[in-house]
C-alpha positions in Angstrom: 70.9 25.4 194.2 71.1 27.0 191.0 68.2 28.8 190.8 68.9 30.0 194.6 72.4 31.4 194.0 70.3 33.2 190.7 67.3 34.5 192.9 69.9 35.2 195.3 71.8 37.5 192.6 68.4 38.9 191.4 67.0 40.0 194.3 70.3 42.5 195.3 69.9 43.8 191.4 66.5 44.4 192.0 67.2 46.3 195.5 69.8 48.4 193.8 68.0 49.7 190.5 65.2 50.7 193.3 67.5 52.6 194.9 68.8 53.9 191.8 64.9 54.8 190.9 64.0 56.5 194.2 66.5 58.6 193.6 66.0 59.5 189.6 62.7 59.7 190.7 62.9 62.6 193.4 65.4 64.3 190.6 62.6 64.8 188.1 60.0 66.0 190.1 62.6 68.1 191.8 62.3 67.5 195.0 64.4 67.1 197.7 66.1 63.8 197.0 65.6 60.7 199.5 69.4 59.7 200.7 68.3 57.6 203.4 66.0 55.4 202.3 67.8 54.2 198.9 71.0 54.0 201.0 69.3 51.8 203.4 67.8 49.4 200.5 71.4 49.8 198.7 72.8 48.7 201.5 70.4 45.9 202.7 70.7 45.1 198.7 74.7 43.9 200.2 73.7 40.5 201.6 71.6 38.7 198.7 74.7 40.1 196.7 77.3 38.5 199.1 75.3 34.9 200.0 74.5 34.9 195.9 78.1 35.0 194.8 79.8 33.2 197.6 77.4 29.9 196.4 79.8 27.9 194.0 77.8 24.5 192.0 80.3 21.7 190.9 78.3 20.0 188.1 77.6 16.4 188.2 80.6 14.2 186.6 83.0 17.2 187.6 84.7 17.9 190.5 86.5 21.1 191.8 89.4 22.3 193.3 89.5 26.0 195.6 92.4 28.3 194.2 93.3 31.1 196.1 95.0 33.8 195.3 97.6 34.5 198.1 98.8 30.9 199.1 97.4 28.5 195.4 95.7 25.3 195.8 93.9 25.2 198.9 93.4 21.3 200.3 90.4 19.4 199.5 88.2 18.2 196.7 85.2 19.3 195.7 82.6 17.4 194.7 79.5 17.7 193.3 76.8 19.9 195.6 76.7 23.4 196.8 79.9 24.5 198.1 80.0 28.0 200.0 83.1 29.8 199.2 84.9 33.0 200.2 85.5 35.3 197.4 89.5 35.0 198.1 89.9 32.0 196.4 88.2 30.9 192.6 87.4 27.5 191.9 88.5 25.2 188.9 86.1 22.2 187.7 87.6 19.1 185.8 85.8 16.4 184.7 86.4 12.7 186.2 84.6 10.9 183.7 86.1 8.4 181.5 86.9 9.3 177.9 87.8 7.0 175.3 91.5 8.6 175.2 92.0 7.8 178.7 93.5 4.6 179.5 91.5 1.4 180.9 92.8 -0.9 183.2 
């Protein structure tokens, strides 16, 4: 899920510095500079952005906890996987493995 959320983040990079490039590109040959198609592929560029940050990974051993910003800790645990998230709330991992400062039984 890792390497989706990255080719997820990628691919809207990649859409924007072509949108950047049609347009640097039409301002050195000057010509008459292309709005509507890098404005179209900046905008298309939105969702790969959106879906690649929304994706949050809890690492094996660790498990999370959704904080948002207007009302704190929001209820539930998560665990290790892919977790969608919005981008109103940030997540904090811990670890729930045993170290040899933790008490045993």
């Amino acid at each position: 899920m890792l390497l989706l959320k990255y080719l997820f983040l990628i691919s809207a990079a990649g859409m924007f510095a072509a949108a950047v490039a049609i347009l640097v590109q039409d301002f050195r040959r000057a010509a008459e500079l292309r709005w509507r198609p890098a404005a179209k592929l900046a905008a298309v560029a939105w969702l790969p952005l959106l879906i690649g940050i929304g994706i949050v990974i809890v690492p094996s051993g660790m498990a999370g906890v959704a904080i948002s910003q207007l009302s704190g800790v929001e209820a539930g645990t998560l665990y290790p996987a892919f977790t969608p998230s919005s981008r109103s709330s940030s997540t904090s991992s811990y670890t729930t493995r045993a170290t040899a400062s933790s008490p045993r039984p």
